[in-house]
TORPA-4810 file (N, C-alpha, C, O; in nm, 3 decimals):
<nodes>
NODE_1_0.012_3.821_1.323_0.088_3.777_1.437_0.102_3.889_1.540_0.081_3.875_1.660_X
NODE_2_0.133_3.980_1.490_0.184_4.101_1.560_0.015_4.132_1.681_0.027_4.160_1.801_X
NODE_3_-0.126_4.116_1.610_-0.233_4.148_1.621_-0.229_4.018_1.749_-0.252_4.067_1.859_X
NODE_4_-0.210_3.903_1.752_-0.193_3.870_1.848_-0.145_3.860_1.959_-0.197_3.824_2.064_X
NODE_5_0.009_3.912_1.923_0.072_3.903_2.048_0.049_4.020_2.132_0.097_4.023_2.245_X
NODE_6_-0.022_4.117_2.086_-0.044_4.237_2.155_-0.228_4.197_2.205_-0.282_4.249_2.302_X
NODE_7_-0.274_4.129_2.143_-0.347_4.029_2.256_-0.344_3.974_2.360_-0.426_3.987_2.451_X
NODE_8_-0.243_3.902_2.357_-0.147_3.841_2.483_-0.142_3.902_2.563_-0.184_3.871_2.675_X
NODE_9_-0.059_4.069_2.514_-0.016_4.127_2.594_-0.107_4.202_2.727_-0.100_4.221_2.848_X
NODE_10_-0.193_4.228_2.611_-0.335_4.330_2.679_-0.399_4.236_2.816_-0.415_4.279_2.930_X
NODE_11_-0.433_4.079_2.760_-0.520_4.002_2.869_-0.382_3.981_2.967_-0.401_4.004_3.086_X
NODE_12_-0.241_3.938_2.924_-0.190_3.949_3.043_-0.197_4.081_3.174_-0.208_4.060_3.295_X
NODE_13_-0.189_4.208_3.111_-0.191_4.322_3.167_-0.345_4.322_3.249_-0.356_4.371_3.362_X
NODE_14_-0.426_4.276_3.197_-0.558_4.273_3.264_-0.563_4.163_3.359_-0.625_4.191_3.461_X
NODE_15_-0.508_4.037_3.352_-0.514_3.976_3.429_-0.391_4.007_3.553_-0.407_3.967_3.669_X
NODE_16_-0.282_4.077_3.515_-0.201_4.144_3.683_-0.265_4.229_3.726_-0.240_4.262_3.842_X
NODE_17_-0.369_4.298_3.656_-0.484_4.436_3.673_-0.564_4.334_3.766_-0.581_4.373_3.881_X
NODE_18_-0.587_4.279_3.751_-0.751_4.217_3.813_-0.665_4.174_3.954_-0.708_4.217_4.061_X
NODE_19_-0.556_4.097_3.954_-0.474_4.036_4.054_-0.459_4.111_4.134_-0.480_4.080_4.251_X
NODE_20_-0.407_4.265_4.089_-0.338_4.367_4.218_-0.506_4.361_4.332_-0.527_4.325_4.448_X
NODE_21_-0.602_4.422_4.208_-0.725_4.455_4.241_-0.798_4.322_4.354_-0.887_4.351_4.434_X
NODE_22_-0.750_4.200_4.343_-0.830_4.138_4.416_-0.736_4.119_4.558_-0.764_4.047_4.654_X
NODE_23_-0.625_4.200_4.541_-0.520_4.140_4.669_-0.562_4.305_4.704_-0.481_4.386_4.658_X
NODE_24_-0.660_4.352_4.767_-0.675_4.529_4.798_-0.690_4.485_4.929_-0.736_4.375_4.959_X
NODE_25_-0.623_4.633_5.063_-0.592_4.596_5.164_-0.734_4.592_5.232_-0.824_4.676_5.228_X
NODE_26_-0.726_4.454_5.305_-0.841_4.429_5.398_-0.839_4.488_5.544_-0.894_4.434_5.640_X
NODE_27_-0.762_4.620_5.546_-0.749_4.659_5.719_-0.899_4.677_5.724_-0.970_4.692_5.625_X
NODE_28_-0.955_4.671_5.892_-1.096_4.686_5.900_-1.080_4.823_5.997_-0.992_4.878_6.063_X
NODE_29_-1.195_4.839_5.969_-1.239_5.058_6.039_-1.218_5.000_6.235_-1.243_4.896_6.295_X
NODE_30_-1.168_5.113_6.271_-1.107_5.092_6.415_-1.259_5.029_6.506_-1.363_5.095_6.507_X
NODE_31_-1.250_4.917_6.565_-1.341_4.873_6.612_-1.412_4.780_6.519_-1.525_4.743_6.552_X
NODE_32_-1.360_4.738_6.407_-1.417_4.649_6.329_-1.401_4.502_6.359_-1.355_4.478_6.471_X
NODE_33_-1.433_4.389_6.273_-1.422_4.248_6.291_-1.295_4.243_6.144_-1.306_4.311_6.042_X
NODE_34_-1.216_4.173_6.166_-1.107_4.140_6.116_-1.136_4.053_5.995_-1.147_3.930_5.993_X
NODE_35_-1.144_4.129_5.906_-1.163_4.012_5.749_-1.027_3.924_5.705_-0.915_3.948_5.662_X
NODE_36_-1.094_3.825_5.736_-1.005_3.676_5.682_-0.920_3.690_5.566_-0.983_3.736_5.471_X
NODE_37_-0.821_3.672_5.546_-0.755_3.773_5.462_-0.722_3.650_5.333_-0.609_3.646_5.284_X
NODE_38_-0.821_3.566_5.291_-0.869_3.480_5.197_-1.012_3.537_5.156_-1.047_3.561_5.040_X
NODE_39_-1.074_3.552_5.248_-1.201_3.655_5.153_-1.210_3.790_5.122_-1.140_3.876_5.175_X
NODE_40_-1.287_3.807_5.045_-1.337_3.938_4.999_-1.374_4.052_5.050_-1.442_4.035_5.151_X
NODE_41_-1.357_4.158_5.024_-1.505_4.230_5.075_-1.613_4.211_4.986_-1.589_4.178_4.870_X
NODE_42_-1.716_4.225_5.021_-1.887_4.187_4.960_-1.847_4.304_4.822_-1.765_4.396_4.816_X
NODE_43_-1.947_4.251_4.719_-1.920_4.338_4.605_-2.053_4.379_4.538_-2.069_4.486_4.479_X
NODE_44_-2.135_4.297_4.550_-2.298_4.292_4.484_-2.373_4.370_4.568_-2.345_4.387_4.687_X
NODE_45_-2.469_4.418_4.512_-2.546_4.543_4.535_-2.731_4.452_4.560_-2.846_4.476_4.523_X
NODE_46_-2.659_4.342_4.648_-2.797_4.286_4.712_-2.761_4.295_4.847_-2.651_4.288_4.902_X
NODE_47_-2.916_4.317_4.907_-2.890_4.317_5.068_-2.976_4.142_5.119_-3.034_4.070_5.038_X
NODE_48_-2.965_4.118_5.226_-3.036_3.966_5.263_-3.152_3.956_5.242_-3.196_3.842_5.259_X
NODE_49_-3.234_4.043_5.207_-3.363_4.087_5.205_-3.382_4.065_5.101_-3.486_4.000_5.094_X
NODE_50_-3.322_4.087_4.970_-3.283_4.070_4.850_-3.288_3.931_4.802_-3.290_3.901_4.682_X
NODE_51_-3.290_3.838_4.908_-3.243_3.706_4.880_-3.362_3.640_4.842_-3.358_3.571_4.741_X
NODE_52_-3.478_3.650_4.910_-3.644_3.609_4.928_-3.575_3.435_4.916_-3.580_3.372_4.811_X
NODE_53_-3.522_3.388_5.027_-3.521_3.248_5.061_-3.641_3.220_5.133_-3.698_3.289_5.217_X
NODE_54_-3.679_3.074_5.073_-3.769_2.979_5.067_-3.738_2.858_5.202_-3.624_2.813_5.207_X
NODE_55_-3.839_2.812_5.306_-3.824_2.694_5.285_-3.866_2.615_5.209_-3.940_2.649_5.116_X
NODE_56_-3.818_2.455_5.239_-3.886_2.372_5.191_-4.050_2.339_5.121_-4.076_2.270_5.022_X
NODE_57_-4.121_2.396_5.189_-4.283_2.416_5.161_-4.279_2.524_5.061_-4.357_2.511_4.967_X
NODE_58_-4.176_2.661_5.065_-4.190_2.698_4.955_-4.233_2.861_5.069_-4.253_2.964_5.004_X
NODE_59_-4.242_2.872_5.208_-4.230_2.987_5.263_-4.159_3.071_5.290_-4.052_3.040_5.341_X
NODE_60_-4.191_3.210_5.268_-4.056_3.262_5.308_-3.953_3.265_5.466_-4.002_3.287_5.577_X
NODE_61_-3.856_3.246_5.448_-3.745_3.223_5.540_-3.768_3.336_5.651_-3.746_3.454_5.625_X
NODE_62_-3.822_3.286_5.798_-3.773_3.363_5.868_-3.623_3.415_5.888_-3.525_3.342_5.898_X
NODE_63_-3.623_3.532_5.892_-3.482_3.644_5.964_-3.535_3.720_5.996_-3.635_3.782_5.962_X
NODE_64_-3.410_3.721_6.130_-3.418_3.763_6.228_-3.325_3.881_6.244_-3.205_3.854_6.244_X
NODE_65_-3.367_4.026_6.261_-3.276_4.127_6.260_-3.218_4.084_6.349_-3.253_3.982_6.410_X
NODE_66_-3.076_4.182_6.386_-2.975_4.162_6.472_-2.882_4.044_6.446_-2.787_4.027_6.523_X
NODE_67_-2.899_3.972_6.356_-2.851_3.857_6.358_-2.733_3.868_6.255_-2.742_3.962_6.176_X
NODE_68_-2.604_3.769_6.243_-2.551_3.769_6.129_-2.540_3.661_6.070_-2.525_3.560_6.139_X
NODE_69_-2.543_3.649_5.933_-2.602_3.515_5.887_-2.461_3.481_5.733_-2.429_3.565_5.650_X
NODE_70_-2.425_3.389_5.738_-2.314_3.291_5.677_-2.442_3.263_5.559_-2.543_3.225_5.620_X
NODE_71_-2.463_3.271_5.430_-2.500_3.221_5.330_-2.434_3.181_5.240_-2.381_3.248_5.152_X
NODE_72_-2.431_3.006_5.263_-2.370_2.924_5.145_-2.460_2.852_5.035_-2.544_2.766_5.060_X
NODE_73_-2.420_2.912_4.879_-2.473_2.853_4.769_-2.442_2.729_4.762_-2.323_2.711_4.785_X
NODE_74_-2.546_2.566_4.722_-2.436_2.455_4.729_-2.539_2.427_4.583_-2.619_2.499_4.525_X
NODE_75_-2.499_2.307_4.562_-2.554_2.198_4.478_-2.522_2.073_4.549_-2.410_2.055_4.597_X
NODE_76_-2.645_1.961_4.561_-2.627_1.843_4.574_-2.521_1.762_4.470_-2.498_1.646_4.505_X
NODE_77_-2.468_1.800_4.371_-2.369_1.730_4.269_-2.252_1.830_4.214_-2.196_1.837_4.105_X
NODE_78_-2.237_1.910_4.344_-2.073_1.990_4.346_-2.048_1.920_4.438_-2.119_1.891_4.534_X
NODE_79_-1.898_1.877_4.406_-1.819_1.798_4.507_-1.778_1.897_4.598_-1.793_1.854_4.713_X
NODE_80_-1.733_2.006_4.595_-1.644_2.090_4.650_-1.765_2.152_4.763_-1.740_2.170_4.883_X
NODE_81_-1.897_2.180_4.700_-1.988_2.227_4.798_-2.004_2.128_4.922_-2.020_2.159_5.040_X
NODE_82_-1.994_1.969_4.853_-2.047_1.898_4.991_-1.928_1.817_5.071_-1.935_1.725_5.152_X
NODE_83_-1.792_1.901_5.006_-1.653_1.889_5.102_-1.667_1.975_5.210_-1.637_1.934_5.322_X
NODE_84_-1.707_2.087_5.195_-1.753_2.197_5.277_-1.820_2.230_5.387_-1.802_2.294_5.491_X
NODE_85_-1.937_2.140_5.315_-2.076_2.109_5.505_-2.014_2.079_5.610_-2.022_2.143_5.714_X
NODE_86_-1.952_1.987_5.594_-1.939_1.942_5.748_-1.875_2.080_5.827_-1.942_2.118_5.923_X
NODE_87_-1.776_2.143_5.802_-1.715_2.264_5.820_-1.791_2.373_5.840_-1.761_2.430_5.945_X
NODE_88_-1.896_2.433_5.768_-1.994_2.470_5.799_-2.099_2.421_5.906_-2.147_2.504_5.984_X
NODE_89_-2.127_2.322_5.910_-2.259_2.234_5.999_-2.126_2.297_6.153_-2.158_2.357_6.256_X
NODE_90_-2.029_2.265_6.122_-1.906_2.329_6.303_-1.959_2.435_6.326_-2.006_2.454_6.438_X
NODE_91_-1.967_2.525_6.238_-1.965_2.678_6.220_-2.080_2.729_6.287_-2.084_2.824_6.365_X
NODE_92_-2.193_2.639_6.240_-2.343_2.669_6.274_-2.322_2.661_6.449_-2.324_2.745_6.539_X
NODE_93_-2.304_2.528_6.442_-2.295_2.451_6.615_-2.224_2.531_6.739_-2.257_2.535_6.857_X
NODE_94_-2.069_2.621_6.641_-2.017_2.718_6.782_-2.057_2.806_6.776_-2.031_2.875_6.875_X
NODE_95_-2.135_2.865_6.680_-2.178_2.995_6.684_-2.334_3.058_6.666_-2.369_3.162_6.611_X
NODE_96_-2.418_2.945_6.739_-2.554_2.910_6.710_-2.567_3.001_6.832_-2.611_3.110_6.796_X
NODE_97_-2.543_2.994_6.978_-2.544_3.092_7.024_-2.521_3.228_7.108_-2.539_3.266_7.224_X
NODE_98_-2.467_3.288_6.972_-2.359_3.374_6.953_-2.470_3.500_6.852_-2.436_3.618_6.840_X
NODE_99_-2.576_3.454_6.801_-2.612_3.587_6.702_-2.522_3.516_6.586_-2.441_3.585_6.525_X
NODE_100_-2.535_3.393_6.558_-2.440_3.377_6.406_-2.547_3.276_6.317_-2.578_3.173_6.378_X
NODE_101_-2.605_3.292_6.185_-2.683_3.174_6.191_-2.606_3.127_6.001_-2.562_3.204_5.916_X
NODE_102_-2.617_3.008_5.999_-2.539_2.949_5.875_-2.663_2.932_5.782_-2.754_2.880_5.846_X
NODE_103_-2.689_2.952_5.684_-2.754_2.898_5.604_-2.715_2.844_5.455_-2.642_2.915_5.384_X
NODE_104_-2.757_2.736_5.414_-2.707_2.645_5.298_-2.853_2.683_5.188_-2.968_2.641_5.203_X
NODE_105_-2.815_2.752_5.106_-2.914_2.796_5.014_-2.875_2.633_4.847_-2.771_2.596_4.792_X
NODE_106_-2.993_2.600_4.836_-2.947_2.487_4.708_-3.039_2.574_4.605_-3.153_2.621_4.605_X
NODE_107_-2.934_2.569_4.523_-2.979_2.652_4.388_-2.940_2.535_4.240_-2.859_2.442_4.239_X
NODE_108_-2.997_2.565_4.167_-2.982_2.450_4.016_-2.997_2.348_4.076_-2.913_2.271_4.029_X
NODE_109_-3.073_2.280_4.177_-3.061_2.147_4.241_-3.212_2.086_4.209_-3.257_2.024_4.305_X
NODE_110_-3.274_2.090_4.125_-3.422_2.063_4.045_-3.519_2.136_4.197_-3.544_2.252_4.231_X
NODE_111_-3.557_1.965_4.273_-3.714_1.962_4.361_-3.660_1.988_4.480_-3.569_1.912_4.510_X
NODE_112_-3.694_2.095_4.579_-3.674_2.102_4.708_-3.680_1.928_4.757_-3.613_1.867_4.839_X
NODE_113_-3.754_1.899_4.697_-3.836_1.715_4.771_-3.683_1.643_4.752_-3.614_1.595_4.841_X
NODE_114_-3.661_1.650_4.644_-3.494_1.609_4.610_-3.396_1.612_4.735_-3.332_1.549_4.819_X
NODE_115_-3.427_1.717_4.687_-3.249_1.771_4.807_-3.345_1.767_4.952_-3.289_1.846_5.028_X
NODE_116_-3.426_1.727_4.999_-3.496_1.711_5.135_-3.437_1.564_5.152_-3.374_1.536_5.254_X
NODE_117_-3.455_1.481_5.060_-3.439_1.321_4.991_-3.246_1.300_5.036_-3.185_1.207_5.090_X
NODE_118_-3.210_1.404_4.995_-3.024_1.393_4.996_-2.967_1.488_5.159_-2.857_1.500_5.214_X
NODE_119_-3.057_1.522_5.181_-3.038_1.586_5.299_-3.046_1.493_5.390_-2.937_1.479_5.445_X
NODE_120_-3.172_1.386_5.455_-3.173_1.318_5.527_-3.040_1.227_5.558_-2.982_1.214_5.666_X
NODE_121_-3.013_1.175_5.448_-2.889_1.103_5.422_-2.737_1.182_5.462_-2.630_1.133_5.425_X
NODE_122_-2.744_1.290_5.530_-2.663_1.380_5.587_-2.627_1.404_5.693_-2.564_1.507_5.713_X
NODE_123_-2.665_1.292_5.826_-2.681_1.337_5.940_-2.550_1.454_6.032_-2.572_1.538_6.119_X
NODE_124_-2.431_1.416_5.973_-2.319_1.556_5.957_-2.371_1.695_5.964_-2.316_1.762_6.051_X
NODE_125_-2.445_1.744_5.910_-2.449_1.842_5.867_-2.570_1.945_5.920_-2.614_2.049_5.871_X
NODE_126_-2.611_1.863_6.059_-2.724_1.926_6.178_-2.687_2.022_6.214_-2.579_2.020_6.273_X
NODE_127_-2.767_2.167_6.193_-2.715_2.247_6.234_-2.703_2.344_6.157_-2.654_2.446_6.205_X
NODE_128_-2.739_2.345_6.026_-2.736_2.409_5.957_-2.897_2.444_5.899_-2.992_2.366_5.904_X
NODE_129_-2.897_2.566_5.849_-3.101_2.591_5.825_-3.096_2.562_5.656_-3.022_2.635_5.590_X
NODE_130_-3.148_2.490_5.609_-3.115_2.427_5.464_-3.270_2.560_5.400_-3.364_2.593_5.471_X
NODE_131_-3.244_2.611_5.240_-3.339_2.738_5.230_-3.263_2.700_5.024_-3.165_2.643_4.976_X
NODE_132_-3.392_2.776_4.968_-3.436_2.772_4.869_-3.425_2.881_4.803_-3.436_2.976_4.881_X
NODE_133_-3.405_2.922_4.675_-3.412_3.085_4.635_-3.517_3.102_4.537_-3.547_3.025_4.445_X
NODE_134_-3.562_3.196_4.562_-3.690_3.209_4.483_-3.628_3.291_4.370_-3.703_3.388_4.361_X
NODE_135_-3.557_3.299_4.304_-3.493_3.315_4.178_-3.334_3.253_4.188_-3.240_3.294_4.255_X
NODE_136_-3.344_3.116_4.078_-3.258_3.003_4.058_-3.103_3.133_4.023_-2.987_3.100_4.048_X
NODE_137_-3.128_3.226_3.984_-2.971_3.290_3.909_-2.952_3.373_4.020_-2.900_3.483_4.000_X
NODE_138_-2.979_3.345_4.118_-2.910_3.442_4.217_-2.763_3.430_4.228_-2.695_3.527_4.263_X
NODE_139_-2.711_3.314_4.200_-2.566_3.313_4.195_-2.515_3.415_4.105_-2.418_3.482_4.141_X
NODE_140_-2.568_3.435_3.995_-2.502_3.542_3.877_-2.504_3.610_3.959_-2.402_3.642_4.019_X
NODE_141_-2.636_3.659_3.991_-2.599_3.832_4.062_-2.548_3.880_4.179_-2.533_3.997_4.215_X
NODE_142_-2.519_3.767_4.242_-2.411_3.806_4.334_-2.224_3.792_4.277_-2.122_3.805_4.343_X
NODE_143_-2.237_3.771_4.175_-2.077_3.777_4.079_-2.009_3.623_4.106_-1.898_3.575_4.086_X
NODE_144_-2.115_3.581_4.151_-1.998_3.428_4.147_-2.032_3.354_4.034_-2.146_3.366_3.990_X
NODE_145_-1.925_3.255_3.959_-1.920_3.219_3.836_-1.900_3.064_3.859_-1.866_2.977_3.779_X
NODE_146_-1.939_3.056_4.032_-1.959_2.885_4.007_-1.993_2.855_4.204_-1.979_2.931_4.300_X
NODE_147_-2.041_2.711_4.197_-2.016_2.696_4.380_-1.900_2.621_4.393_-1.830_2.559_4.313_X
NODE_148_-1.893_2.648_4.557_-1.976_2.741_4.649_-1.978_2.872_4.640_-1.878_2.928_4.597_X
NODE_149_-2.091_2.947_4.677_-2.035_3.071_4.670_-2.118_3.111_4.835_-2.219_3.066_4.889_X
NODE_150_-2.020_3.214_4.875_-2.048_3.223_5.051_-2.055_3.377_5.040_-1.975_3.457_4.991_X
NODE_151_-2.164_3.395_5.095_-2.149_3.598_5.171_-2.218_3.641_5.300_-2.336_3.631_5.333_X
NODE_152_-2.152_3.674_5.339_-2.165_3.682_5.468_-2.275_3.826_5.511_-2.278_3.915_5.426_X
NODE_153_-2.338_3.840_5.603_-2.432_3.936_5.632_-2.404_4.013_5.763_-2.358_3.975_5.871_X
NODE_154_-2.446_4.131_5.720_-2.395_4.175_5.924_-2.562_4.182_5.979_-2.663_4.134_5.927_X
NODE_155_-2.544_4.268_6.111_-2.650_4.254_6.182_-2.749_4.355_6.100_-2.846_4.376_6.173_X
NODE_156_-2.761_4.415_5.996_-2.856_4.544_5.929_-2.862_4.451_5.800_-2.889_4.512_5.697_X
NODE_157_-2.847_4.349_5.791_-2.845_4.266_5.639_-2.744_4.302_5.545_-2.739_4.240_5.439_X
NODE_158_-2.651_4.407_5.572_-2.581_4.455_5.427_-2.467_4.320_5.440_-2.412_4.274_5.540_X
NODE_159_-2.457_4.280_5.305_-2.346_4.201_5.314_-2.178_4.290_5.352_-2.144_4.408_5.352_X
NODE_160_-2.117_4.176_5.377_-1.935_4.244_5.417_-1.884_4.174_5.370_-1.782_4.234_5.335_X
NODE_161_-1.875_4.058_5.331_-1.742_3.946_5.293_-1.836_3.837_5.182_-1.952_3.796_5.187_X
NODE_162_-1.746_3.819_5.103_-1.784_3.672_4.986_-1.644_3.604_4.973_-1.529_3.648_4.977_X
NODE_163_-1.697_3.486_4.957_-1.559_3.380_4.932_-1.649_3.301_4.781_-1.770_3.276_4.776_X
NODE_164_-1.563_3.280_4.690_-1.631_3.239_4.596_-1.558_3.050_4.570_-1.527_3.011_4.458_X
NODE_165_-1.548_2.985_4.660_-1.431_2.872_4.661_-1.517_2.789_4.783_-1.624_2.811_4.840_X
NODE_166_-1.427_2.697_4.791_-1.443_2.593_4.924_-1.358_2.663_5.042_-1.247_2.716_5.049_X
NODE_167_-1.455_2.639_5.123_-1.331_2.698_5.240_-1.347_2.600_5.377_-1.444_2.525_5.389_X
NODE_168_-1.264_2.608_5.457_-1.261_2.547_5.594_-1.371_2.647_5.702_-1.304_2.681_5.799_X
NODE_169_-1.474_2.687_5.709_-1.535_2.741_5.724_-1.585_2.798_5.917_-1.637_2.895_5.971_X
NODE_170_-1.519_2.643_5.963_-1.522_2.612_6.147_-1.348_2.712_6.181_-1.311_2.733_6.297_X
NODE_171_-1.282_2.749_6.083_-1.176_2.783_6.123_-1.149_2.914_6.233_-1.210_3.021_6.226_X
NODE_172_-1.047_2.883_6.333_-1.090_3.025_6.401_-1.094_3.138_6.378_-1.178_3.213_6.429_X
NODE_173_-0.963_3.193_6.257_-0.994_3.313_6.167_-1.156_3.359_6.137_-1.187_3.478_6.143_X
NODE_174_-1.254_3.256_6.103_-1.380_3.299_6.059_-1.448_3.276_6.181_-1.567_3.280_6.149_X
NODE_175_-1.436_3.247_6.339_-1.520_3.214_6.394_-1.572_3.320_6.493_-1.671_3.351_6.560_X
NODE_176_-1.414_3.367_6.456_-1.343_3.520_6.530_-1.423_3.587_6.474_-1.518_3.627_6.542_X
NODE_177_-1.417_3.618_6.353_-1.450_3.716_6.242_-1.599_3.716_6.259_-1.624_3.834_6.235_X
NODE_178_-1.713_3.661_6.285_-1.819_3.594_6.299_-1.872_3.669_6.426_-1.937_3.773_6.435_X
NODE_179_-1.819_3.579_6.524_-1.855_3.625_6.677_-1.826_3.758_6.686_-1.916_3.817_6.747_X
NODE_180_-1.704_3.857_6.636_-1.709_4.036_6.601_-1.805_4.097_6.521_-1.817_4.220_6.516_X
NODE_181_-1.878_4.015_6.454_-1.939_4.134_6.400_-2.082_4.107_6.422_-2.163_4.173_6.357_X
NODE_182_-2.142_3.979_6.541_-2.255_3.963_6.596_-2.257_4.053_6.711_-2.359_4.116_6.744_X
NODE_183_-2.104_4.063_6.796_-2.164_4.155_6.887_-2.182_4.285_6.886_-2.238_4.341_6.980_X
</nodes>
C-alpha cells in the first residue's frame, strides 16, 4: 500500500512538474510577434524542410522562402481536425496575401486519391494547399500524441509555435501573430 501511495504521490508531483513547465512565460524578444498565449513555443528539432511534403501526384511541395507557413496535421475521420478547417480555410483567405500560407498535411488517412475523393466534397475549405508526408509518423516526431497537431514556421523555416488541440485558428490573436512574423 504504502508502495503505492508514494506512486500517487510521485506522478502527482510530475504531473504539477509538467503543468508549471507547460504554463513557461511566453514574453516575445523586443520586436517580436506576440505568441498566443494558448500555444506553445515549437519544441521538435525539425525544420520545414524536414517535412518533405508531397502533393497529391506524390511531388514534392513547393516552398517558398520568405514565407510563413501554418502546418496543420488532420485526418479525414478526426472530428476535431475537420471542426477546425473551416477556421483555418479564414486563416488562409486573410492572410494569403500577407506572406502567410496554411497548409493541411493528411497523415494515417490511407490513398491521397481518398482524401482528394473527401476533399472535393469540401467546398468550405478553399484556400487552403492540401499536402502529403512522405513519412506517415511525422506526427510522433514532432511530440504530438494525437490530431490536430499545428506548427507554425517563420520566414527561415525554423518552427516557433505548436498547438497540439483544435483551435479557432481565423482568430485575431493568431492573425496578428501571423501577419508579425511575415513581415
Amino acid at each position: 500500500m504504502r508502495a503505492f501511495i508514494l506512486g500517487l504521490v510521485l506522478v502527482a508531483a510530475g504531473v504539477v512538474g509538467a503543468s508549471a513547465w507547460f504554463h513557461v512565460s511566453k514574453q516575445p524578444e523586443a520586436g517580436a510577434a506576440a505568441l498566443p498565449e494558448w500555444m506553445d513555443p515549437y519544441e521538435a528539432d525539425l525544420s520545414l524542410a524536414d517535412l518533405r511534403l508531397e502533393d497529391k501526384d506524390g511531388q514534392a511541395l513547393k516552398l517558398d522562402e520568405g514565407k510563413v507557413y501554418l502546418v496543420n496535421f488532420w485526418a479525414r475521420w478526426c472530428g476535431p481536425c475537420i471542426a477546425e478547417m473551416p477556421s483555418l480555410a479564414d486563416l488562409a483567405n486573410a492572410l494569403d496575401d500577407q506572406g502567410v500560407e496554411v497548409i493541411a498535411v493528411s497523415v494515417m488517412d490511407g490513398k491521397p486519391e481518398a482524401v482528394e475523393a473527401y476533399l472535393e466534397r469540401q467546398p468550405k475549405w478553399q484556400g487552403i494547399d492540401f499536402a502529403y508526408p512522405f513519412a506517415p509518423d511525422i506526427t510522433a516526431q514532432l511530440g504530438a500524441r494525437g490530431l490536430p497537431a499545428t506548427v507554425i514556421f517563420d520566414k527561415t523555416g525554423k518552427g516557433v509555435a505548436q498547438h497540439f488541440a483544435p483551435a479557432d485558428w481565423a482568430a485575431e490573436e493568431v492573425t496578428d501573430y501571423l501577419a508579425a512574423l511575415a513581415r
